[in-house]
C-alpha positions as CSV (number, residue, x, y, z in Angstrom):
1,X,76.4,92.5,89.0
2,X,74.5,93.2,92.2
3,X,73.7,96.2,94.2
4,X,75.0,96.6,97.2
5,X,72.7,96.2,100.3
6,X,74.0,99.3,101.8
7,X,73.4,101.4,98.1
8,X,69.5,102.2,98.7
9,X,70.5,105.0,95.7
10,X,71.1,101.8,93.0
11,X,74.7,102.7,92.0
12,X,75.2,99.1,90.9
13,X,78.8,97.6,92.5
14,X,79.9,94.0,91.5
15,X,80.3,92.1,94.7
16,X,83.8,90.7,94.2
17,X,84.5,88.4,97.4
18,X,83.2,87.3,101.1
19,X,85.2,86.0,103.7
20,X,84.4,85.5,107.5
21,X,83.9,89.5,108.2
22,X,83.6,91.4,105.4
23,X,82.2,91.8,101.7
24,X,84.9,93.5,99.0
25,X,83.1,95.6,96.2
26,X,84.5,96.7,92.8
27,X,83.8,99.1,90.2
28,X,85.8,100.7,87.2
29,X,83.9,104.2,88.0
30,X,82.8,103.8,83.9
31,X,79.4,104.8,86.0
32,X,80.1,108.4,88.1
33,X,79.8,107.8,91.8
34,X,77.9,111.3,93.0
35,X,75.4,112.7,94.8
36,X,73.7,110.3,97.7
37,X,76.6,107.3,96.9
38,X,79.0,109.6,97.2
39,X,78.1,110.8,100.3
40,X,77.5,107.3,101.8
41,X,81.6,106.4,100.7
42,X,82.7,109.3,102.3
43,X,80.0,109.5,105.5
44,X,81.4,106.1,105.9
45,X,85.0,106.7,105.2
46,X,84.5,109.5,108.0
47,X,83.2,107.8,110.9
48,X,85.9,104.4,110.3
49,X,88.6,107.1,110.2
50,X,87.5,110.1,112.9
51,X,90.9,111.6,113.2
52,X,91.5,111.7,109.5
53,X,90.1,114.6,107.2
54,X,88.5,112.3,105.0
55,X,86.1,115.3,103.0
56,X,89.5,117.5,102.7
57,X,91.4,114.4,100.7
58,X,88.4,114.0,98.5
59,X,87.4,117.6,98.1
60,X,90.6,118.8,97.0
61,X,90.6,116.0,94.2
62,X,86.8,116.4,93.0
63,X,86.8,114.0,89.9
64,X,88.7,111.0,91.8
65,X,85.7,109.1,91.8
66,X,85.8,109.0,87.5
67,X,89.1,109.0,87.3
68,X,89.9,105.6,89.2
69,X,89.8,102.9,86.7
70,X,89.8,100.5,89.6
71,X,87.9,101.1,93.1
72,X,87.1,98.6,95.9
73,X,85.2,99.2,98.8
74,X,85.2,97.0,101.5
75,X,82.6,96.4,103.8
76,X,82.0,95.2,107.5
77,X,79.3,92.5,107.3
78,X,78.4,93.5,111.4
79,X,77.8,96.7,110.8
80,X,76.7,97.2,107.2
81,X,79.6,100.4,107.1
82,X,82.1,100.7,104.4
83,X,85.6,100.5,106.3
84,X,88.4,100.6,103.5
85,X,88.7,101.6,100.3
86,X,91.6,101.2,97.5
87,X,91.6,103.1,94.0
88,X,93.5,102.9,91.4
89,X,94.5,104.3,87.6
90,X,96.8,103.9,85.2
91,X,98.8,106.8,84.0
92,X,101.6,107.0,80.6
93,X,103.7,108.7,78.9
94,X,105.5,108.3,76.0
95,X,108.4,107.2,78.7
96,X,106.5,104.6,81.3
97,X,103.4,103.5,82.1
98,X,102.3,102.4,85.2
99,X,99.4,101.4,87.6
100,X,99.6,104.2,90.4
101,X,97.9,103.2,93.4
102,X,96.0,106.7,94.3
103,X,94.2,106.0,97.3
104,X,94.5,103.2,100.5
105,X,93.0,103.5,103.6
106,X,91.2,100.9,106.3
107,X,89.8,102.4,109.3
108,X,91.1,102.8,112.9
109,X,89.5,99.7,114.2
110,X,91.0,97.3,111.0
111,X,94.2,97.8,110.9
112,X,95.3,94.8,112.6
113,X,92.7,92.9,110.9
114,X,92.4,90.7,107.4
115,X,90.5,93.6,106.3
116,X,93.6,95.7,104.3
117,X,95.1,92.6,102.5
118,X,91.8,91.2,101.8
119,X,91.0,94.7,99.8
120,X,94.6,94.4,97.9
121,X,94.1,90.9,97.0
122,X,90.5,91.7,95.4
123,X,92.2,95.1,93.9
124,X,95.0,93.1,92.5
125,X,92.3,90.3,91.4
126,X,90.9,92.5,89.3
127,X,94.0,94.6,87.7
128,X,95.2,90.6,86.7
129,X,91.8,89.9,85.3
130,X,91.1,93.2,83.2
131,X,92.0,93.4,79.2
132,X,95.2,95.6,80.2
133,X,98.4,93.8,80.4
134,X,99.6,93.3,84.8
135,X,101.6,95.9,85.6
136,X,105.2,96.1,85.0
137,X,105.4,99.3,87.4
138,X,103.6,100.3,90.1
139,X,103.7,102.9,92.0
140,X,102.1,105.3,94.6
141,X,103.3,108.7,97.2
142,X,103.2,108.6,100.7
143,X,103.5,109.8,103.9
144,X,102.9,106.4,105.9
145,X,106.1,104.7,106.8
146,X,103.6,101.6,106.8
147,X,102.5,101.8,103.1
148,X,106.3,101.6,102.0
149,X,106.9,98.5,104.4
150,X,103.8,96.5,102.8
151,X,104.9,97.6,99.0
152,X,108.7,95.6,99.8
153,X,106.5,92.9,101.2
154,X,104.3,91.8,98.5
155,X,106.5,92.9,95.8
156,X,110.3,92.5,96.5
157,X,110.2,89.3,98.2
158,X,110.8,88.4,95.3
159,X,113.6,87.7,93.0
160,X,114.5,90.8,90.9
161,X,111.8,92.5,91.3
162,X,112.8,96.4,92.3
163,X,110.9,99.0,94.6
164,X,113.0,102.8,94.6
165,X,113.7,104.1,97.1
166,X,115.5,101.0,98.3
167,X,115.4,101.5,102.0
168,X,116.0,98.1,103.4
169,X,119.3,97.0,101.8
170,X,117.8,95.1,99.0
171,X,119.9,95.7,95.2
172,X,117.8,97.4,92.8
173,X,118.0,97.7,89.2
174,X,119.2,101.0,87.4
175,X,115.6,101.0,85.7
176,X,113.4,101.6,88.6
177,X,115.7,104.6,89.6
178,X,115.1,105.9,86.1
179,X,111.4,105.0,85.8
180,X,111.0,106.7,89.5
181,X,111.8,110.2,87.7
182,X,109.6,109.8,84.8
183,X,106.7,108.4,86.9
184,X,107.4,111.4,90.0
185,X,106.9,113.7,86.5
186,X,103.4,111.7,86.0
187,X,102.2,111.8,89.0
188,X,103.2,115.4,90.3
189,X,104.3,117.5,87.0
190,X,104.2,120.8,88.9
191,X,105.6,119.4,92.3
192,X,109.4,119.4,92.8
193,X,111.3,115.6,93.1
194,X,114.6,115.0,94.9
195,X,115.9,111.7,93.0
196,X,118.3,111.1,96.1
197,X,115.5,110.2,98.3
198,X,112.5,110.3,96.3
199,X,110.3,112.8,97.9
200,X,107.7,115.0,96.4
201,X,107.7,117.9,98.1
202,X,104.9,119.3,98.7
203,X,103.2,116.3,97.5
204,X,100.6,115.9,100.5
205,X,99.9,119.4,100.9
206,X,98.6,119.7,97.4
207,X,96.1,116.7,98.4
208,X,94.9,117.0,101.9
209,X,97.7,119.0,104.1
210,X,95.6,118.0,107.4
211,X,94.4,114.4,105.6
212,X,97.5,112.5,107.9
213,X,97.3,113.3,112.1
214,X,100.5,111.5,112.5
215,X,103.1,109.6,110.9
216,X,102.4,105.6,111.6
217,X,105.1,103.8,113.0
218,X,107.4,101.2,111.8
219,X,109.4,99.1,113.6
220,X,111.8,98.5,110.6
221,X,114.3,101.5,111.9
222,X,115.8,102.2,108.2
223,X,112.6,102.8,106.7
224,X,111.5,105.1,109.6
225,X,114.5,107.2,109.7
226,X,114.4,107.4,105.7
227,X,110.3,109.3,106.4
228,X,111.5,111.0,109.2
229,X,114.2,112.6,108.0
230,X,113.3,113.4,104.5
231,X,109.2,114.4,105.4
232,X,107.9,117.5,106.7
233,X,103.9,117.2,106.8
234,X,103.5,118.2,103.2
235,X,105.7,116.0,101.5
236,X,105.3,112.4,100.1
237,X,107.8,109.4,99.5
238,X,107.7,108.3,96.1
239,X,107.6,104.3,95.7
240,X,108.5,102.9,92.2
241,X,108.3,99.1,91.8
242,X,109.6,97.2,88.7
243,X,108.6,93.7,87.5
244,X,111.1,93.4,85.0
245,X,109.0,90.0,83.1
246,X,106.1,88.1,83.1
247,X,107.8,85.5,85.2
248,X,108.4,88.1,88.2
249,X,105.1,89.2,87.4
250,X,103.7,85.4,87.4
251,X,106.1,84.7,90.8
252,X,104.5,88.0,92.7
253,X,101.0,87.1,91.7
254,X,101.4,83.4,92.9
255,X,103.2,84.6,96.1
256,X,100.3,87.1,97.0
257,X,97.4,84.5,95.5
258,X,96.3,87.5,93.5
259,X,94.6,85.1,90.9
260,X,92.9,83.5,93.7
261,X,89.5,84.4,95.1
């Protein structure tokens, strides 16, 4: 375990990976991140992400930051400023469990960078290596067109593995739909779900209803006129994906070199 060079408070970090340009950090948030390191994560979150209301996202959810059981920050070597940040729990029921992906951002000036998949693949790094079986479902909401496109990317490229909605003409097993209702009652118990198209409504208004200043583009038209039409600013897309067994699970890892740092 080391501190982090930026963390002049002490909140001790376990620096997880380098590459060229940036340095990924992890915690399980066992340790509550308050007061001055708290700031400094959502100072820095602020600044990489001007036209985003960073303090409203985190305000509105004030025990986030103890209620991840997996958080990376990621870190631009240059300039010593956090510049993405992925967080994760698990959540169950007596009907599914799941890893939800809570929070994913990478600012302005990364998006076209390694940055974003370097942060997944030391996320997903650590979700293999921890005590707790990989997940067979994953999920997150969402009102980024993008965030949907990446989830079919990493995880349904390959073979039977299910994401719902299933925008982009890919079969999907009767599970996921069925998992997608009793993870959307998880995630947002007090929110209402259409199954149809699996929006929360209301879902990113009861976050941060000014968190997103626009809906990010996709060029895949399918999945773009699926957020478009269904979305006002308040709602969310529900994504559900199934790994149905450890050899899906084994195939998505090796395809994404997950176990790999």
């Amino acid at each position: 375990m080391v501190v982090s060079p930026s963390m002049s408070c002490g909140y001790t970090f376990e620096f997880c990976h380098k590459t060229k340009n940036f340095s990924h950090y992890y915690t399980d948030c066992h340790e509550p991140i308050v007061g001055e390191v708290k700031d400094w994560v959502l100072n820095d979150l602020a600044e990489a992400l001007p036209d985003f209301n960073i303090d409203q996202y985190f305000s509105s959810q004030p025990t986030i930051f103890s209620d991840y059981d997996h958080l990376v920050l990621t870190i631009d070597d240059a300039t010593g400023k956090i510049v993405g940040l992925i967080g994760s729990r698990w959540l169950r029921s007596e009907e599914v469990e799941c890893l939800y992906i809570w929070t994913a951002v990478v600012g302005n000036d990364y998006r076209r960078t390694t940055c974003f998949p370097e942060m997944l693949r030391v996320h997903f790094n650590r979700v293999l290596n921890d005590e707790t079986p990989f997940p067979a479902v994953v999920a997150t909401k969402t009102y980024n067109p993008l965030v949907y496109r990446l989830l079919d990317i990493m995880f349904c490229k390959t073979p039977n593995v299910s994401m719902y909605p299933s925008l982009v003409g890919r079969e999907i097993s009767e599970k996921v739909k069925e998992d997608a209702g009793r993870v959307a009652r998880l995630v947002a118990p007090k929110l209402d779900y259409c199954a149809e198209s699996s929006t929360v409504y209301g879902g990113q208004a009861a976050v941060a209803p000014d968190f997103f200043p626009y809906m990010q583009k996709t060029s895949v038209e399918a999945i773009w006129n699926h957020f478009t039409t269904h979305l006002s600013r308040d709602d969310q897309i529900l994504c559900v994906i199934d790994i149905p067994s450890d050899t899906e699970r084994d195939e998505v890892v090796r395809r994404n070199k997950w176990d790999i740092l």
